[in-house]
N, C-alpha and C positions, 0 to 999 in steps of 0.2 A: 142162775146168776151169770156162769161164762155165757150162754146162749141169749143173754138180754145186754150182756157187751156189746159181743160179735154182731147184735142188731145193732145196737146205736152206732158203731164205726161204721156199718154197714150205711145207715141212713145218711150219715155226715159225710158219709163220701160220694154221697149221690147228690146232696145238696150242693155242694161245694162246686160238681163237674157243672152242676144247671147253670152256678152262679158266674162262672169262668166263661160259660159257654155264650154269655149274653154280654158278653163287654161292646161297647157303642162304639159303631160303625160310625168311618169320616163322612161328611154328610157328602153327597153327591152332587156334584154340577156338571151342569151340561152348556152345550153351547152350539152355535148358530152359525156354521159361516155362511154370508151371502153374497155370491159372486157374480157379478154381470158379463155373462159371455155374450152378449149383441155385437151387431155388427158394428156400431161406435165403439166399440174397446179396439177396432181393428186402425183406428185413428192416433195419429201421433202426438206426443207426449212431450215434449221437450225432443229429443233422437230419437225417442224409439216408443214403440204401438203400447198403448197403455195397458194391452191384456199382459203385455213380457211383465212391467210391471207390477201387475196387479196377482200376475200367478208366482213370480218370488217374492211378493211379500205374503202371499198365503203358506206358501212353502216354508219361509222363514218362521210364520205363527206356528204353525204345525211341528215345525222342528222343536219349537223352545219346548211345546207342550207333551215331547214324546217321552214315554215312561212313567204316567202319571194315570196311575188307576183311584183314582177318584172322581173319571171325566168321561162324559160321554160326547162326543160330537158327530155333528152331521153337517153338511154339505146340500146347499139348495140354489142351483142355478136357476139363471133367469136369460129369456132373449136367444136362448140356441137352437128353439124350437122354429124361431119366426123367422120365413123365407126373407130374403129380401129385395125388399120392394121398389125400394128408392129406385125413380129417372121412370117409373112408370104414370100414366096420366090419374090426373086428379091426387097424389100422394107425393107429400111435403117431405 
């Protein structure tokens, strides 16, 4: 009889550990930034070059979302790969 206790405490406290062990995860999001680093970002804005712009308001997004483990992001530029061409013949 003690020996058919000590199982069921035994068993209920293994069920229990599974049951605790499985509590639902915040769902995950992820996100995109897309940034155009071309050489028209090098172009002015009202006073100043639109990439100053366009890299503190990434900075500023970045900031709101620091401390927040339920987020994955990534970072995809564009246009800083391509020479530039412009004042060469035949290209507009």
């Amino acid at each position: 009889m003690r020996s058919r206790t000590i199982l069921l405490l035994l068993l209920a406290s293994c069920s229990s550990t599974a049951l605790l062990a499985q509590t639902p995860k915040k769902p995950l999001t992820r996100m995109l930034f897309v940034f155009d680093a071309s050489n028209s970002m090098n172009a002015f804005w009202g006073n100043r070059p639109k990439i100053n712009t366009a890299r503190e308001l990434l900075l500023e997004s970045l900031s709101e979302l620091d401390g927040r483990t339920d987020l994955e992001l990534a970072l995809r530029l564009y246009g800083h790969q391509t020479p530039d061409r412009t004042g060469q013949a035949g290209l507009r």
